[in-house]
C-alpha positions in Angstrom: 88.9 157.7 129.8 87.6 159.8 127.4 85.6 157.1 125.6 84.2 155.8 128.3 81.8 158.8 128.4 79.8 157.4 125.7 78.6 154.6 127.8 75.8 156.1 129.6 74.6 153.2 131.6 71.0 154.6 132.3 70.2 154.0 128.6 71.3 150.1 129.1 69.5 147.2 129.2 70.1 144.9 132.3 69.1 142.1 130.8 68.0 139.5 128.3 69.4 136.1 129.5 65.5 134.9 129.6 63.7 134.1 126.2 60.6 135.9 125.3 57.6 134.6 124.7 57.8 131.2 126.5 55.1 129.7 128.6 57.0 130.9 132.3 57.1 134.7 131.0 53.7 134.4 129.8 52.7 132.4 133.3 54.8 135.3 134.9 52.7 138.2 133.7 49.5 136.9 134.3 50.5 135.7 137.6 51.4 139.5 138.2 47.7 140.7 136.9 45.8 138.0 138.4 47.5 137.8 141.5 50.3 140.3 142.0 52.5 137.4 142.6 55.6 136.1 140.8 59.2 136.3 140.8 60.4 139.3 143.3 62.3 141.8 142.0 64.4 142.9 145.2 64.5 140.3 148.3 65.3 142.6 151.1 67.2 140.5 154.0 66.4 142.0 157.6 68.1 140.9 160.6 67.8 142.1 164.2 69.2 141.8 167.2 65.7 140.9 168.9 63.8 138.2 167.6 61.9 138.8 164.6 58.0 138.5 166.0 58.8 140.0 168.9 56.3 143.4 169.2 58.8 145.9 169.1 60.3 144.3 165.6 56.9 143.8 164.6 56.3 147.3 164.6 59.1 148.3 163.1 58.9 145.3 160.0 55.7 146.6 159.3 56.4 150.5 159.4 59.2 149.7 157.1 57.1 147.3 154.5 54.4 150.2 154.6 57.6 152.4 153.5 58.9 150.5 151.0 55.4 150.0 149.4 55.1 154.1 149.3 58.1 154.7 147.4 57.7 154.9 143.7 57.8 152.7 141.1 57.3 149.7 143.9 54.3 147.9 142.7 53.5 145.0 145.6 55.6 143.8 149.0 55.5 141.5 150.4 57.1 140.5 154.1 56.8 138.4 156.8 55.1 141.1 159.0 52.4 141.2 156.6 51.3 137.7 155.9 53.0 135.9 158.4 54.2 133.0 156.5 56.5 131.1 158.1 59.1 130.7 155.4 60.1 134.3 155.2 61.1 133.6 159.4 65.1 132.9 159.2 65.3 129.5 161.3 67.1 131.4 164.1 64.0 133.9 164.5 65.8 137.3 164.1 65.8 137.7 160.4 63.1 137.7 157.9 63.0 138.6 154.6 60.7 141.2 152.2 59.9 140.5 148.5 59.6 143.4 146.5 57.8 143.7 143.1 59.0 146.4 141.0 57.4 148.5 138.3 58.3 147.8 134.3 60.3 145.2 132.7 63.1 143.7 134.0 65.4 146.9 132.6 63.3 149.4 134.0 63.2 147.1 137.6 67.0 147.3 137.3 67.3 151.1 137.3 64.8 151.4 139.9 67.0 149.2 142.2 70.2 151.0 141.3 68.2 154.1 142.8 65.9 152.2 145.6 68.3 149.9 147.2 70.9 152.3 148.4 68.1 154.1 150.5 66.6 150.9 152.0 69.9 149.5 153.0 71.9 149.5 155.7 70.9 150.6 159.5 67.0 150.9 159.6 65.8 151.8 163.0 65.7 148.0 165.0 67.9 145.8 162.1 69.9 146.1 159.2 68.9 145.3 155.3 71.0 144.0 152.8 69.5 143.6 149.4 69.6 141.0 146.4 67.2 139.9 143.5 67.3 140.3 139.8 67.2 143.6 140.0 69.5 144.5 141.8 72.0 141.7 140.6 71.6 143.4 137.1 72.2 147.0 138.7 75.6 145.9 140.3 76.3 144.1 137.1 76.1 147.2 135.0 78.1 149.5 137.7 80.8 146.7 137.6 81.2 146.1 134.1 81.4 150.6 133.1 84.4 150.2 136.3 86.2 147.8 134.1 85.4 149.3 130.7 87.9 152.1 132.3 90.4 149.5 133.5 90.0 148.4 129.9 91.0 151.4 128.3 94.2 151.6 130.6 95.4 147.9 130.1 94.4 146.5 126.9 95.8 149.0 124.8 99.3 149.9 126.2 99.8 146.1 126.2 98.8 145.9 122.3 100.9 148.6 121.0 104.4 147.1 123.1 103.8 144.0 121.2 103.3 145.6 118.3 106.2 147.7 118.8 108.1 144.4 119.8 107.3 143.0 116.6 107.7 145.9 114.1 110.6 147.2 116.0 109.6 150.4 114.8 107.5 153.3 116.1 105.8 154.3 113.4 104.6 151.2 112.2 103.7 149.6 115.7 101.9 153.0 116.0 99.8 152.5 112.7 97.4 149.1 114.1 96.8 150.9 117.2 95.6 153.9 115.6 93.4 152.1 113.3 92.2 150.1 116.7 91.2 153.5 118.7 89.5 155.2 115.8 87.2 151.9 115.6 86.4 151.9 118.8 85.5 155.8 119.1 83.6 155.1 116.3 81.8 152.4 117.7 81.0 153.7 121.4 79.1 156.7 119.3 77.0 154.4 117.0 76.4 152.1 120.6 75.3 155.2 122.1 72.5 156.2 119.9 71.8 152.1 119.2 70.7 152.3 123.2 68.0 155.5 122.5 66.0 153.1 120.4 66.5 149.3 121.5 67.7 147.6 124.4 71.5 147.0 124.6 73.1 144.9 127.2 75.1 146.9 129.5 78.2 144.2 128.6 78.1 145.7 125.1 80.4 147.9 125.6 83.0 145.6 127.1 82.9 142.8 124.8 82.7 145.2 121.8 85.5 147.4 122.9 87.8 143.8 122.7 86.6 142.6 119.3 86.3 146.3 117.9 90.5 146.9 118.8 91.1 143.1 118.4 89.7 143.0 115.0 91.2 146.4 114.0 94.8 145.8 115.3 95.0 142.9 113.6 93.7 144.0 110.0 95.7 147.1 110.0 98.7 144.3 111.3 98.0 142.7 108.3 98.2 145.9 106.0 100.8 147.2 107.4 103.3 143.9 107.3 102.5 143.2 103.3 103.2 147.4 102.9 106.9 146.8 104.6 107.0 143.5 102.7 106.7 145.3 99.3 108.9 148.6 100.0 111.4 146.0 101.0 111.1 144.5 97.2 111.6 147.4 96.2 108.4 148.7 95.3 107.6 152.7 95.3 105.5 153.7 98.4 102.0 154.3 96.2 102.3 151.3 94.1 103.3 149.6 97.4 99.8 150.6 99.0 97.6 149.5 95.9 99.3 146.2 96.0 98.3 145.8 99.8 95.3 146.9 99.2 94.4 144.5 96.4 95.7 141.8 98.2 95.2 141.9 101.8 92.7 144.6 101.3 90.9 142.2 99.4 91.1 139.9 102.3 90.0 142.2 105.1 86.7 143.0 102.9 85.6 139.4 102.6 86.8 138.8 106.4 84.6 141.4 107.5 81.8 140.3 106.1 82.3 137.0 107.1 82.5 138.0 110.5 79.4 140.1 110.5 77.3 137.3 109.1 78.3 135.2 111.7 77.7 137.6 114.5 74.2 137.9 112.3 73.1 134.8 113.1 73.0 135.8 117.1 70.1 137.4 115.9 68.1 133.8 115.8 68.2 133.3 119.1 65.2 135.1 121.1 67.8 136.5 124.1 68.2 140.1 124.2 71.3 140.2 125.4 72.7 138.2 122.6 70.6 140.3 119.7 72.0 143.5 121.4 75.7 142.3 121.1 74.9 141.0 117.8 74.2 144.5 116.3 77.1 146.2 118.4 79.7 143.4 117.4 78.5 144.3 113.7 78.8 147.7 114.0 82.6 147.3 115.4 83.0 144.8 112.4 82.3 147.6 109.9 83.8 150.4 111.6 86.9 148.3 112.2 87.4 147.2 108.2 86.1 150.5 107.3 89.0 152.0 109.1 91.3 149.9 107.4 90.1 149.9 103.9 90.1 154.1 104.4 92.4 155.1 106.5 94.5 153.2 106.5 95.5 153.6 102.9 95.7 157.3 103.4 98.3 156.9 106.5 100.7 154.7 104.7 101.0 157.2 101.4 101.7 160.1 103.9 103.7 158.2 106.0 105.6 156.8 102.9 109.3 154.7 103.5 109.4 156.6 106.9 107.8 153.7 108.4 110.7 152.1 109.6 111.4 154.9 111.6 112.1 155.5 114.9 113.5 152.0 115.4 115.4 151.2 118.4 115.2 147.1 117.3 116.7 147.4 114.0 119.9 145.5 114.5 117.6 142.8 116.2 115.5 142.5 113.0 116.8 143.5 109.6 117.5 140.6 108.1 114.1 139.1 108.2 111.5 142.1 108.2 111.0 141.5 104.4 108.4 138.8 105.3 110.0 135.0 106.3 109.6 133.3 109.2 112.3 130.6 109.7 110.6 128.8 112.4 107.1 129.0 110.6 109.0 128.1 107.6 110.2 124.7 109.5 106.8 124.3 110.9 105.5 124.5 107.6 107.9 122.1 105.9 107.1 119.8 108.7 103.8 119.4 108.4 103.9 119.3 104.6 106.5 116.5 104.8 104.6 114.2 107.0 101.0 115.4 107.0 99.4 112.3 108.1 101.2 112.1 111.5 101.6 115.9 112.0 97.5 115.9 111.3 96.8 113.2 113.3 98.2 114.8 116.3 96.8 117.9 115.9 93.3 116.7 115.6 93.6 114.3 118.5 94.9 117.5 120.7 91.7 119.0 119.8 89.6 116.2 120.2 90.9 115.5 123.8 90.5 119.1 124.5 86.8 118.8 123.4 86.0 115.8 125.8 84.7 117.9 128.4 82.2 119.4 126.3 80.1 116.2 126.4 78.6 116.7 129.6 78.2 120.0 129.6 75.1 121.7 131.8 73.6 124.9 130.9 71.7 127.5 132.9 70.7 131.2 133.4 72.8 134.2 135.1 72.3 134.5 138.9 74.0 136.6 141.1 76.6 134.1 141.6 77.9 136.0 137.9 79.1 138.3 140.3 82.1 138.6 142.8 81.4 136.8 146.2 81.6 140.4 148.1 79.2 141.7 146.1 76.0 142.4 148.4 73.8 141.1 145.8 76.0 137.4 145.7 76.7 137.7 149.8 72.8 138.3 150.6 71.6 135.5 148.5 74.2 133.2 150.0 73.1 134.1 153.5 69.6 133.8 152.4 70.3 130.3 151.3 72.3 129.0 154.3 69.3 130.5 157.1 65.7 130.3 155.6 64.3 127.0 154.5 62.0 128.9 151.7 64.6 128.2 148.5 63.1 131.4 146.6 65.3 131.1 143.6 63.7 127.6 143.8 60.6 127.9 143.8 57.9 126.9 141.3 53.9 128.4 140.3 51.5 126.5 138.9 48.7 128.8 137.7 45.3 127.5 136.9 43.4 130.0 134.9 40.3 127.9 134.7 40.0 126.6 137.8 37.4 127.4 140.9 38.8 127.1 144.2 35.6 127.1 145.5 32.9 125.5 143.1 36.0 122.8 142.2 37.4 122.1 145.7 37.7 118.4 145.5 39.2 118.8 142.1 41.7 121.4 143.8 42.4 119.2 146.6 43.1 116.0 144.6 45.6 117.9 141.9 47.3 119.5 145.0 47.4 115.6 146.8 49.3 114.4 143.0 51.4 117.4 142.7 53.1 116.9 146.3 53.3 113.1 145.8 56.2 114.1 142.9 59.4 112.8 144.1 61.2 116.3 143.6 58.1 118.5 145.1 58.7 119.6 148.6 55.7 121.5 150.2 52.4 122.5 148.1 50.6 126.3 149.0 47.1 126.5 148.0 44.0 127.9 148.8 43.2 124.8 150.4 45.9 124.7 153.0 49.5 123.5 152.8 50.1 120.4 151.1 53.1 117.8 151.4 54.0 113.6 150.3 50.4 113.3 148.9 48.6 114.5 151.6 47.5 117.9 153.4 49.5 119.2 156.3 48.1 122.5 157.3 44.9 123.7 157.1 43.8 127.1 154.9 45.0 130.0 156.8 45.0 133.9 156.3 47.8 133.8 153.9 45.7 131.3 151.7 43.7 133.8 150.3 46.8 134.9 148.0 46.2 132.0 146.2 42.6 132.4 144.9 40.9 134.7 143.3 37.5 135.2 141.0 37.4 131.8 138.7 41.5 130.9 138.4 44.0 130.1 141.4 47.4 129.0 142.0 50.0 127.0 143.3 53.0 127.5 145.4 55.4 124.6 144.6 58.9 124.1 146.3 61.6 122.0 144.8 62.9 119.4 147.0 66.0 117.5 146.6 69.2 118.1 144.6 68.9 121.5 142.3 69.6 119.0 139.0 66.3 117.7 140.1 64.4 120.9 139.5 63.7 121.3 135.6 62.5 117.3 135.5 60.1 118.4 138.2 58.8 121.3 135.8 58.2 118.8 133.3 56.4 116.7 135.2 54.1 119.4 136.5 53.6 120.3 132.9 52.8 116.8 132.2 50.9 116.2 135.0 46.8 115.7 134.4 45.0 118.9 136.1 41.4 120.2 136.7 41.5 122.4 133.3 44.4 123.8 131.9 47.8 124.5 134.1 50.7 127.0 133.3 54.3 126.6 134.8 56.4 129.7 135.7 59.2 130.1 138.4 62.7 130.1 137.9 63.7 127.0 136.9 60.8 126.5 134.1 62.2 129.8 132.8 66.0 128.2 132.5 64.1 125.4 131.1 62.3 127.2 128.4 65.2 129.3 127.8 68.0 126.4 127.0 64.8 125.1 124.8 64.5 128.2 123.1 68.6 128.5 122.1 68.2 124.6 121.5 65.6 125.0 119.1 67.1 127.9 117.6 70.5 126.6 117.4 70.2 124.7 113.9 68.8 127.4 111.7 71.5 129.5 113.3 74.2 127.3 112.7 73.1 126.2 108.9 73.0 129.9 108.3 77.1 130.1 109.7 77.9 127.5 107.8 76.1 128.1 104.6 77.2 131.9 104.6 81.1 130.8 105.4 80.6 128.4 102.7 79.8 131.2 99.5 81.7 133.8 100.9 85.3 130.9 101.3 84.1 129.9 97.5 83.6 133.7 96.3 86.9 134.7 97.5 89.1 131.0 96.6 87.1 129.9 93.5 87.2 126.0 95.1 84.8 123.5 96.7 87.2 122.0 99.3 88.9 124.9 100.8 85.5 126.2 102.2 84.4 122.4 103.1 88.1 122.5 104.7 87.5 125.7 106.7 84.2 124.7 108.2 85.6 121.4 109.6 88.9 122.8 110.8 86.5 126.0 112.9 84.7 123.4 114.7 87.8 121.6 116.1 88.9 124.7 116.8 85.6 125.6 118.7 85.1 122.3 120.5 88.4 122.4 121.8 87.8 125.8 123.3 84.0 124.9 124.4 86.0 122.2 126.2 88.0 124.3 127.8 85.1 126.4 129.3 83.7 123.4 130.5 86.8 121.5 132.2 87.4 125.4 133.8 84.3 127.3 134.5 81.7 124.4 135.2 83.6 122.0 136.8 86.1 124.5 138.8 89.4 123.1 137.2 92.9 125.7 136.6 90.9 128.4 138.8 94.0 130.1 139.6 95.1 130.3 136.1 92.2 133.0 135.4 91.4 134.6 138.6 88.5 134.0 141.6 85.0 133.1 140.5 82.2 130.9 142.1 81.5 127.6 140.6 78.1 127.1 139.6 78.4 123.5 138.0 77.4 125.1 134.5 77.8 127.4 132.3 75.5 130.3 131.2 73.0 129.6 128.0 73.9 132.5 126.3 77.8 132.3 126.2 78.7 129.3 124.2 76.3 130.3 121.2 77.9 134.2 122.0 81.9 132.8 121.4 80.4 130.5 118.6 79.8 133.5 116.5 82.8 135.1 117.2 85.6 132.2 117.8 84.2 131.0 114.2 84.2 134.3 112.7 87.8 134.6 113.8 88.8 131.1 112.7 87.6 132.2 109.4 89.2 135.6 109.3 92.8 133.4 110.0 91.9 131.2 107.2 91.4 133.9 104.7 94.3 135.3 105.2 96.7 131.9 105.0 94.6 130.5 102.2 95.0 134.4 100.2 98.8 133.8 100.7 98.5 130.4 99.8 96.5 130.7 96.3 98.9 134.2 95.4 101.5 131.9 95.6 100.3 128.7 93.9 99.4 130.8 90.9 102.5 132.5 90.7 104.6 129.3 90.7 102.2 126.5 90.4 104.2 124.6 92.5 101.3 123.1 95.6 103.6 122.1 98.0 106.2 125.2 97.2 102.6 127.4 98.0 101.4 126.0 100.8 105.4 126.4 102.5 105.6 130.0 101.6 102.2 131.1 102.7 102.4 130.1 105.9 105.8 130.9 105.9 104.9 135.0 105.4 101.8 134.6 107.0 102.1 132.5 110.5 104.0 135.3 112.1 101.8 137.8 111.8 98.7 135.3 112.2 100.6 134.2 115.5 101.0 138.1 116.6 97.9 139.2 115.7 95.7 136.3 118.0 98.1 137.2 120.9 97.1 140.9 120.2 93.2 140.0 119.9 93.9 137.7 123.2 95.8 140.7 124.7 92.3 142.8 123.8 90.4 140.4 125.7 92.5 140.2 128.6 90.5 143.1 130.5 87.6 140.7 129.9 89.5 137.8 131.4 90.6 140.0 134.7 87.4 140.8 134.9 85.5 139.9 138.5 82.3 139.5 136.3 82.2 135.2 135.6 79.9 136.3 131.9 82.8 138.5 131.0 85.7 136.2 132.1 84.0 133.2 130.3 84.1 135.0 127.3 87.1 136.8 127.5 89.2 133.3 128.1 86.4 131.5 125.5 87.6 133.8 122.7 91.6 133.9 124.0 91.8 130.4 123.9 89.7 129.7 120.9 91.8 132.7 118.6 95.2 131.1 120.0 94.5 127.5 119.9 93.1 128.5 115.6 96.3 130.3 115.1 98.6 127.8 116.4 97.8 124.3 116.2 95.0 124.8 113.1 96.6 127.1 111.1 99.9 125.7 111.8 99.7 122.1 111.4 95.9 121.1 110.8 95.8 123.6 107.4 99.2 122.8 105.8 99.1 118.8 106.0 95.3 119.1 104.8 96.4 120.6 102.0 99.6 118.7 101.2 97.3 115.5 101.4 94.9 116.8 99.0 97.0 118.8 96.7 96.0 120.1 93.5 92.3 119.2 94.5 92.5 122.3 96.9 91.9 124.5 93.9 89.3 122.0 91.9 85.8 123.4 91.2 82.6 121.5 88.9 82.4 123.4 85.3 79.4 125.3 86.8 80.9 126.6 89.8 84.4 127.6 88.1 82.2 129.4 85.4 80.1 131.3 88.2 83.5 132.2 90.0 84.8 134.0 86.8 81.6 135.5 86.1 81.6 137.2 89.2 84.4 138.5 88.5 86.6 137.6 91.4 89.0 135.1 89.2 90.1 138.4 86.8 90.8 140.4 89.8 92.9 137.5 91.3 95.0 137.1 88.3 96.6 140.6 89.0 97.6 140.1 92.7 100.7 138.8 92.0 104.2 139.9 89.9 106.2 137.6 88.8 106.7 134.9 85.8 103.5 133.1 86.2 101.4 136.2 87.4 97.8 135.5 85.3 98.0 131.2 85.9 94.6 130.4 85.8 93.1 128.0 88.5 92.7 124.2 87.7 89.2 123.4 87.8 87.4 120.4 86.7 89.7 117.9 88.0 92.5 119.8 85.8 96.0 120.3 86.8 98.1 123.2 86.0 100.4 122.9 83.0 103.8 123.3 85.1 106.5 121.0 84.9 107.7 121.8 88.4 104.3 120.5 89.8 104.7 117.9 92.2 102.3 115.3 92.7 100.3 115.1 96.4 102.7 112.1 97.5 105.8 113.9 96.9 107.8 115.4 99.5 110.3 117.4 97.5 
């Protein structure tokens, strides 16, 4: 638990699921400064045993709305002892409800709550309170997710290190990946904590970083640590050993890395804090974690030296094959090499099915129905739901900045007439009395003068109908024709500006992926397809597990598979374009390391179909093991009671073993069997850029043998070997 001290929670944002700058936040604040109106930070639910407006509850509602509004940091309340509206009255009489505004933005209203609530709750005098509201969904959010960053700690890595101990069969070396795994994560809860003094960062950093960080560390040093054993077994001395890991896979890891960290890069297009703060602490893991590797690492093995097999209580189980094969990969591999059209085929219609559900997918913005159903913040809302007709999460303001209640009355009266003629409007507040179908049902009363004020006013606007009705209904209030100009604001116009916002974002985000993936894949190969190939083959990969999300999380399928959660009928904005970055870093970071196998073997024996066997033959295994140990490091995120967390946890689990498996496995090989020698093929210009770069020199040492130095072909060239096969043949 020692790590978890770094994770001081009151320096964490709360957060960042809305995006900035849109017409609601805008509408928001200066419905706040205008009118001290908006959407309420706390909802405080008070029932009593006596009916709510009887005068002994009376007294007591308003002693404790005057204490609420005295304690600090509270800026307005708002209750149904005050203003007497009838849609804070529960519909049984003996519960009403008080809307609190709190001081700050929505982090600073978060830690106020964590403070506030626990004082306000409970047994008050004549009823009991229960609490919910942003706020304070975001404080039991942050309490949750430090709990299960300690659960974390006690599960994920035990689990790692058994199946790396399982695999290695010996002590040492099983001990090496999770050593490498720690000392990146240490290093990354200390440059997370002083991240959090100067910006905003999400209180689920920790969590999600603390899986990639030892994901992505176990399985570079797993990596490093295989291709060491591989070469002491062939005889090399320990120190030449590690410089020819380090030159090979090393190599790899560097380029992976940064492949990774450009991808989690582009989160930073997207105006959500939440996903700019993981960005920056999923980079910082990135580095730490190939840092570790690339320096430590090194320095272990050379102490360490051919004691690495020791303390091995599997050896009988596994001597014959530690020197690198994998029969059954080996099969696999053959396989798909000798029929590549039908392997290939298969595979890609597996993914494609899986990505079917994807297609109708619904987006929409953390609620407290993130969080467990026993949660006070997801139980009060509920109850809220199910006993007062006034839908507050439903709610919509239309403010008029322009417009005189007074000197344009008629003006008022008419706009209000159109606006509660829209199919999906339910009833209308204004200055003007209550307004409902196109015409007025309730004269002004007392609580109409929170609607108007010096040259601007405001409407109250409740969504009627189903809830998929509610963002068409903000764009036809925006659309709709209005005495000056109007603003929107309420909850749903700020999931609507929101998905807009990622939406719009989305394409510079993903061109940046893509084009990034694309040099780095050419840099480290020297060819055109390979990257091209690597691109494609990521986004089955991803579709297939966006699918998956989908078919599970939105429409409630295989619950019992990944534990309790509520069904919200979509899925949040943020967490598709969150695994995008990652599950495509990943799928990347598998392909690198194949592909590096791969072209060390193809210029060694020039021999494409012999290559493409081998590589995957010394790499699958270890590919396989290290996505079930990443998957393993996510499984505290999969457990997890909070939905964001489980989404991503199974997101990233399914996406790493699904690329390790069925892509790398089948999809790769018969891609490159059917284009062969093309694989390696790059225009004059590019091939002369590669060498100038001086990658190709470098690559022409990685590997001993007869044809250590074989230069690639390149401009529709094929290498002079007379055991080359052509594309067709299965040999």
């Amino acid at each position: 638990m020692a790590l978890t001290s770094f994770a001081a929670p009151g320096r964490l944002s709360n957060g960042g699921y809305i995006a900035e700058g849109t017409e609601a936040t805008r509408t928001d604040a200066l419905l706040q400064q205008r009118f001290a109106a908006g959407i309420p930070d706390l909802v405080l639910y008070v029932r009593s045993p006596k009916p709510a407006d009887s005068a002994e509850v009376m007294r007591a509602g308003q002693q404790f709305t005057d204490r609420v509004a005295g304690e600090a940091g509270v800026r307005e309340v708002v209750s149904y002892w005050t203003v007497g509206d009838g849609r804070l009255l529960s519909q049984d009489g003996r519960a009403a409800l008080v809307m609190v505004d709190l001081r700050g933005d929505e982090d600073a209203a978060a830690r106020r709550a964590a403070d506030l609530v626990p004082q306000l709750t409970g047994a008050q005098s004549e009823f009991t309170v229960s609490a919910t509201g942003p706020a304070w969904v975001m404080a039991q959010a942050t309490e949750l997710s430090h709990d299960e960053l300690i659960r974390a700690e006690l599960l994920g890595a035990p689990l790692a290190f058994m199946v790396l101990l399982f695999v290695f069969g010996s002590f040492t070396a099983a001990l090496l990946p999770a050593v490498i795994g720690a000392v990146a994560v240490a290093g990354t809860f200390a440059v997370l904590r002083v991240l959090s003094m100067y910006l905003p960062l999400s209180s689920f950093a920790f969590n999600i970083t603390t899986a990639l960080g030892f994901g992505l560390a176990v399985d570079y040093a797993l990596f490093v640590v295989s291709r060491y054993r591989e070469e002491l077994a062939a005889g090399a001395a320990p120190h030449a050993a590690v410089e020819t890991t380090m030159r090979t896979v090393g190599r790899t890891v560097v380029f992976s890395a940064g492949t990774v960290v450009i991808c989690l890069a582009a989160l930073l297009a997207f105006p959500l804090g939440f996903l700019r703060s993981l960005a920056l602490a999923g980079i910082s893991v990135v580095v730490l974690a190939a840092a570790a590797t690339r320096l430590v690492l090194p320095a272990m093995l050379v102490v360490i030296g051919r004691r690495i097999d020791r303390l091995d209580p599997f050896a009988s189980l596994r001597r014959n094959g530690r020197a690198g094969r994998s029969a059954w990969w080996l099969g696999a591999a053959r396989l798909a090499t000798g029929r590549p059209v039908v392997a290939g085929g298969c595979a890609a219609l597996f993914l494609l099915t899986l990505a079917v559900p994807f297609a109708h997918v619904r987006l929409g913005v953390t609620d407290e129905r993130v969080l467990p159903e026993k949660a006070e913040s997801h139980a009060t809302a509920t109850r809220i739901g199910r006993e007062f007709p006034l839908p507050w999460t439903r709610a919509l303001a239309v403010l008029l900045p322009d417009t005189d209640a007074v000197d344009q009355r008629q003006d008022l009266d008419a706009y209000a007439r159109r606006v509660s003629a829209l199919p999906a409007a339910g009833e209308v507040a204004t200055a003007l009395g209550t307004y409902r179908d196109g015409r007025r049902t309730q004269e002004p009363s007392v609580d109409s003068l929170l609607y108007v004020t010096t040259g601007s006013t405001w409407l109250s606007v409740m969504a009627d109908g189903p809830p998929a009705a509610d963002e068409p209904l903000v764009r036809q209030l925006r659309a709709l024709p209005s005495p000056g100009r109007h603003l929107v604001s309420g909850r749903p116009a700020r999931v609507l500006d929101t998905k807009d916002a990622v939406l719009g974002a989305l394409p510079a985000a993903a061109a940046i992926v893509v084009a990034a993936v694309l040099l780095l894949l050419f840099l480290f190969t020297g060819s055109v397809l390979i990257p091209v190939k690597a691109v494609i083959m990521g986004a089955l990969s991803l579709g297939a597990s966006f699918g998956a999300m989908v078919y599970v999380f939105q429409d409630g399928h295989l619950r019992t598979l990944v534990g309790d959660f509520t069904v919200t009928g979509e899925l949040e904005t943020s967490m598709p374009i969150l695994v995008f970055g990652a599950a495509f870093a990943l799928s990347v970071d598998y392909e690198l390391f194949l592909i590096s196998r791969i072209q060390e073997e193809y210029r060694r024996t020039g021999d494409h179909r012999a290559a493409v066997v081998a590589g995957l033959a010394r790499t699958g295994r270890m590919i396989t093991v290290a996505a079930v140990i990443f998957a393993i490091a996510l499984l505290p995120l999969v457990s997890s009671s909070i939905t964001l967390l489980k989404l991503v946890g199974c997101g990233l689990a399914l996406a790493v073993l699904i690329d390790a498996t069925v892509v790398r496995g089948v999809l790769v090989p018969a891609f490159m069997q059917l284009t062969g020698h093309a694989n390696w093929w790059a225009p004059r210009p590019l091939a002369a850029l590669h060498r100038r770069v001086g990658l190709e020199r470098r690559l022409r040492h990685t590997s001993e043998g007869p044809r250590a130095g074989l230069p690639a072909a390149r401009d529709g060239e094929r290498l002079p070997d007379q055991q080359t096969k052509s594309v067709g043949d299965k040999g």
